[in-house]
C-alpha positions as CSV (number, residue, x, y, z in Angstrom):
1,X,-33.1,7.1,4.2
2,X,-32.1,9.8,6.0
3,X,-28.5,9.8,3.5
4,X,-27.6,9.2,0.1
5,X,-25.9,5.7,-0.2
6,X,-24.7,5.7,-3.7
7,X,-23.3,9.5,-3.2
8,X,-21.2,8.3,0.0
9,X,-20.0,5.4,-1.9
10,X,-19.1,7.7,-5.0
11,X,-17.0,9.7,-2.3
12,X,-15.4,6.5,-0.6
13,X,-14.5,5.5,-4.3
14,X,-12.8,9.1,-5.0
15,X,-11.1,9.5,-1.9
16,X,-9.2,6.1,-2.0
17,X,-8.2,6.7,-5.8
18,X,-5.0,7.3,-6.9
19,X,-4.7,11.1,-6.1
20,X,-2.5,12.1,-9.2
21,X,-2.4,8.9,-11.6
22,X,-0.2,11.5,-14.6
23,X,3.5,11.4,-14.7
24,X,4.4,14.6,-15.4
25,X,7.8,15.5,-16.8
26,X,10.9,17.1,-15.2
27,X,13.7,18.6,-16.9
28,X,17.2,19.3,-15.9
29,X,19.4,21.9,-17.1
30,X,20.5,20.7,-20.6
31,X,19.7,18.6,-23.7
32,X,17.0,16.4,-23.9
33,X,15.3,14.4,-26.7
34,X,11.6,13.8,-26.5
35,X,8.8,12.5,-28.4
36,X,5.5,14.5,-28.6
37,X,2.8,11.9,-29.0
38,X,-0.8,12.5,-30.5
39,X,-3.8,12.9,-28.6
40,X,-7.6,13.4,-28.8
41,X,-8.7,17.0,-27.8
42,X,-12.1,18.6,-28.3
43,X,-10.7,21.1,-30.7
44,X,-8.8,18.5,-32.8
45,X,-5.2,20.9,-31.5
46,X,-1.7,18.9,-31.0
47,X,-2.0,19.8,-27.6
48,X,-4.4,20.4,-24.5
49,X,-5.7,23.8,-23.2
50,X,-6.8,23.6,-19.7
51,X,-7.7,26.9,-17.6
52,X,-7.4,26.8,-14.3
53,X,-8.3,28.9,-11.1
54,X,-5.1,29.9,-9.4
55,X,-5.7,32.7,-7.2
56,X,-4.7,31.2,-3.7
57,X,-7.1,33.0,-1.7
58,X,-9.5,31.8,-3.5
59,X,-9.0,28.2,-4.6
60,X,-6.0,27.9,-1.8
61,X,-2.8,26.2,-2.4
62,X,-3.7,24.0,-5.7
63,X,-4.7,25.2,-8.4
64,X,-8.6,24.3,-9.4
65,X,-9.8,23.6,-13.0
66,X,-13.0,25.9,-14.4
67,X,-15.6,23.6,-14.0
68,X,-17.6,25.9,-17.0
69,X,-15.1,24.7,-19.4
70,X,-16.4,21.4,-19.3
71,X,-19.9,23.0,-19.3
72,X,-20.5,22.5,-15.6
73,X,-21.8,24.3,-13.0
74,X,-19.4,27.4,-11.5
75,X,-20.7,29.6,-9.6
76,X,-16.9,31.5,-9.8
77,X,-17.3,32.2,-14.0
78,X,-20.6,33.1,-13.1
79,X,-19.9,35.9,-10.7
80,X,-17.0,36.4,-13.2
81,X,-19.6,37.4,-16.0
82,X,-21.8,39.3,-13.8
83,X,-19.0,41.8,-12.9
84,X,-18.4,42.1,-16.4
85,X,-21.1,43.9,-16.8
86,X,-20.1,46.4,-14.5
87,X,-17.8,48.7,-16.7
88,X,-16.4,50.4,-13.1
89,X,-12.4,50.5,-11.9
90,X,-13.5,48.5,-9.0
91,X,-15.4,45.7,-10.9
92,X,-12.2,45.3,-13.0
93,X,-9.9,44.8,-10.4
94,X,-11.9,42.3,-8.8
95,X,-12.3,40.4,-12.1
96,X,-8.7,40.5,-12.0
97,X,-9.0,38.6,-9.0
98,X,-11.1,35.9,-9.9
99,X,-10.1,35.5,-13.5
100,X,-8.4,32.2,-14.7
101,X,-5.0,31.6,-16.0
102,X,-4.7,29.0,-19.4
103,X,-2.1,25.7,-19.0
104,X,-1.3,24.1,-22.2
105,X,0.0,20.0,-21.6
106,X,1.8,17.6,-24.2
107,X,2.2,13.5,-23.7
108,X,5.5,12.7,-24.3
109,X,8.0,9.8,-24.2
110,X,12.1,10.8,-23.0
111,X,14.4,9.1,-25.5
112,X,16.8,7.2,-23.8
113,X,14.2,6.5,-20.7
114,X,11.1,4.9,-22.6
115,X,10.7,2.0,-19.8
116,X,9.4,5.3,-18.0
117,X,6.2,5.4,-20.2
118,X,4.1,8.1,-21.3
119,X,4.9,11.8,-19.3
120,X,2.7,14.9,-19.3
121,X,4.7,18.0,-19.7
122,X,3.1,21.5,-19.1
123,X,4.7,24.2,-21.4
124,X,5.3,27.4,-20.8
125,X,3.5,30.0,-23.2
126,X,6.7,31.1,-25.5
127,X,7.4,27.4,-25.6
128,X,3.9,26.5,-26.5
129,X,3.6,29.5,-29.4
130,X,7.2,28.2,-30.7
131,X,6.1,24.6,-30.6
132,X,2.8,25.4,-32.9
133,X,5.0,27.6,-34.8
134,X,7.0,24.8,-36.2
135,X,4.1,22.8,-37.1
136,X,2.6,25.4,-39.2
137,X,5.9,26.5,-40.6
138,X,6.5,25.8,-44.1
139,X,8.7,23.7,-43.9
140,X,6.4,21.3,-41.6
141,X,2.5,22.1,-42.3
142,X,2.3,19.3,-44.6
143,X,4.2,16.9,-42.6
144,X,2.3,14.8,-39.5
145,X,5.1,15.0,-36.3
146,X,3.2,13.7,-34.1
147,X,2.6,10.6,-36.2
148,X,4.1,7.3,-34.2
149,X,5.9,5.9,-37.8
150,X,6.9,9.2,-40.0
151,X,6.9,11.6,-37.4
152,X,9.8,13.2,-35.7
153,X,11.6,13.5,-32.4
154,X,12.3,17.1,-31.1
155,X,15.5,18.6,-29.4
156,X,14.7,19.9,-25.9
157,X,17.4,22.6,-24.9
158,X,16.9,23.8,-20.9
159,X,18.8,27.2,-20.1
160,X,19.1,28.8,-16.8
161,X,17.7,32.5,-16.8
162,X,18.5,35.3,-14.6
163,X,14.9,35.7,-12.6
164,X,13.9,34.0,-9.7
165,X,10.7,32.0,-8.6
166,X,10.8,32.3,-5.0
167,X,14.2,30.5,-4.4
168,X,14.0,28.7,-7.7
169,X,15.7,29.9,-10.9
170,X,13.3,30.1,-13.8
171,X,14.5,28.1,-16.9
172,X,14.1,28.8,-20.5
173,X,13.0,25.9,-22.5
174,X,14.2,26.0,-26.4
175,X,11.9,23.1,-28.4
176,X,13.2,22.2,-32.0
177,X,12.1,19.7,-34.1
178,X,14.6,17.3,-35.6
179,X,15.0,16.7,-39.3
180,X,14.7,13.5,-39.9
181,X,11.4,11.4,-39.7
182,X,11.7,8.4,-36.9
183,X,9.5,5.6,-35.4
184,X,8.0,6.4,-32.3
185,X,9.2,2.7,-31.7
186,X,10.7,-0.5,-34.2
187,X,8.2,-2.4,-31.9
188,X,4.7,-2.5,-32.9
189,X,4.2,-3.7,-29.4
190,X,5.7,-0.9,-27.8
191,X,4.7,1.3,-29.9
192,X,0.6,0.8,-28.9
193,X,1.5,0.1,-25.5
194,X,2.7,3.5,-25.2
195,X,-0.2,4.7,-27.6
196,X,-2.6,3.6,-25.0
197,X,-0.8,5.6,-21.9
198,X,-1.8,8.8,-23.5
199,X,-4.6,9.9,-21.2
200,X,-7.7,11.7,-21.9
201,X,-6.6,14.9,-20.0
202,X,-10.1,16.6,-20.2
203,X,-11.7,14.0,-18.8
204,X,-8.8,14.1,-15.9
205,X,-9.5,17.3,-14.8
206,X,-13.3,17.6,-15.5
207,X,-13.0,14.8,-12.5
208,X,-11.4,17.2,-10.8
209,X,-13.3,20.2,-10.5
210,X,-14.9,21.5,-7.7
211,X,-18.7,20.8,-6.7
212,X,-20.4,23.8,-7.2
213,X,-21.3,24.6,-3.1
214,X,-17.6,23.9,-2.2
215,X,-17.3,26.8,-4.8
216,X,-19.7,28.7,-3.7
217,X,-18.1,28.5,0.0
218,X,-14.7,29.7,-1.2
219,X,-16.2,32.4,-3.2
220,X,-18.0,33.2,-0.3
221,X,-15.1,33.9,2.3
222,X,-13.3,35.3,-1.0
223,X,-15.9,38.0,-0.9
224,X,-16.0,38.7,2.5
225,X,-12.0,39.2,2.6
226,X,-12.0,41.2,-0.3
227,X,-14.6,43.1,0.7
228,X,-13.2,44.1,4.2
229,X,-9.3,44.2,2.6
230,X,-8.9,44.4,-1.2
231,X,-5.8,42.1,-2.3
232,X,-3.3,43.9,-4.1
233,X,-2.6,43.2,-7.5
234,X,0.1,40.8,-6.7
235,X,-2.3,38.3,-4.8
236,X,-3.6,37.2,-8.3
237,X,-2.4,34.0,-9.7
238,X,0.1,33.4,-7.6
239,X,1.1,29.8,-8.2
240,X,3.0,30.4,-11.3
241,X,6.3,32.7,-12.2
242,X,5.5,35.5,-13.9
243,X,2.2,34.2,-15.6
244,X,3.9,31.5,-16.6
245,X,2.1,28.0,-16.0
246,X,3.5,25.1,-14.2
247,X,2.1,21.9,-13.0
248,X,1.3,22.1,-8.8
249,X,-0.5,18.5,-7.6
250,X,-3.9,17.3,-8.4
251,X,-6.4,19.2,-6.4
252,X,-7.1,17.6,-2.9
253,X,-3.3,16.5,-2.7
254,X,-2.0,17.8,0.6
255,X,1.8,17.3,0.0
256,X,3.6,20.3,0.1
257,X,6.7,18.4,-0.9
258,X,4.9,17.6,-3.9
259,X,4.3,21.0,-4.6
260,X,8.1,22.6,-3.8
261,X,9.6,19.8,-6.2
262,X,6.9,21.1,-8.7
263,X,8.4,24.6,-8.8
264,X,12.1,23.5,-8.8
265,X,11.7,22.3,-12.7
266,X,9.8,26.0,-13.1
């Protein structure tokens, strides 16, 4: 055979999947109760922490997961160690370039719209180191949250701040757990229906990484561009607010609608 029939069929499979099978959750202005569920993580942690590639001159619009995370092949973390080596300015600042950015993700139900199942939210950094504050807190470390009977709901309150995102005002998100223990749900049904929505987020995006010679391409023509016209220090990373992480689509979604309603909630 002068092609690979099970590889073309493994493509025809991915291509016609869902392209982004999470809910992930928006938040208005205001105040908003939520649930944190539980989930499995390779570090046994109460949340997720995925790095991606975010540089769009690199990895283009969408932001790419490090395959070498997931101990796969990628050829970008392996150029990024090689310049390590090289102590110069010039190595630095390309590093800089290439260098990942860390997204931290939660499953979590909205009280008051539970028929809406399971939601993925993406904290921001200050809201992620306030959330794992509380659960080592002493008033908390010895208390489960996350657990579906004696575990607790948290308050959600969503401030406007004074910077801007492009044309989007950047919010502030306030996460404070509630006092009193809850049931995720009074029914048991409900209760390991939403349970099994939690999704193995790891495994999500190790599906979604790219092959290692369509990495290998775009570090290629990164190279070359750099090379003829180093990027300034703001072309790093530049699918987030100030360093600060937010959900654009899965990686091969073409929707740029997708991605402007992403950045609205930033």
């Amino acid at each position: 055979m002068t092609y690979d029939v099970k590889a073309i069929m493994d493509k025809l499979a991915k291509m016609n999947e869902k392209r982004d099978s999470l809910k992930w959750a928006k938040f208005d202005i205001g105040t908003h109760h939520i649930r944190i569920l539980p989930m499995v993580t390779p570090d046994n942690q109460p949340l997720a922490e995925i790095s991606f590639y975010r540089n769009e001159k690199l990895v283009g619009p969408f932001k790419s997961p490090v395959a070498a995370q997931f101990g796969l092949e990628d050829p970008i973390h392996e150029t990024i160690q090689e310049l390590a080596k090289d102590r110069s300015k010039e190595s630095w600042e390309l590093r800089k370039q290439l260098n990942s950015l860390v997204s931290w993700f939660v499953p979590i139900v909205i009280r008051g719209k539970e028929e809406e199942g399971v939601q993925i939210w993406e904290m921001k950094k200050d809201t992620m180191q306030g959330y794992l504050t509380q659960l080592t807190s002493e008033d908390w470390r010895e208390v489960d949250l996350l657990d579906p009977t004696v575990g607790h709901d948290w308050t959600l309150n969503v401030t406007a701040s004074d910077k801007k995102f492009k044309t989007y005002t950047v919010k502030n998100f306030q996460l404070i757990v509630r006092p009193k223990a809850s049931k995720l749900s009074s029914d048991k049904a409900v209760v390991e229906k939403l349970l099994g929505q939690v999704p193995d987020l790891f495994a999500y995006y190790k599906g979604r990484v790219m092959e290692p010679n369509v990495a290998k391409e775009k570090l290629s023509a990164f190279m070359d561009a750099y090379t003829a016209d180093p990027f300034s220090e703001a072309g790093a990373a530049t699918s987030s607010a100030e360093g600060q992480e937010r959900t654009t689509a899965a990686a091969g979604d073409d929707s740029l609608k997708r991605v402007e309603d992403t950045f609205a909630d930033v």
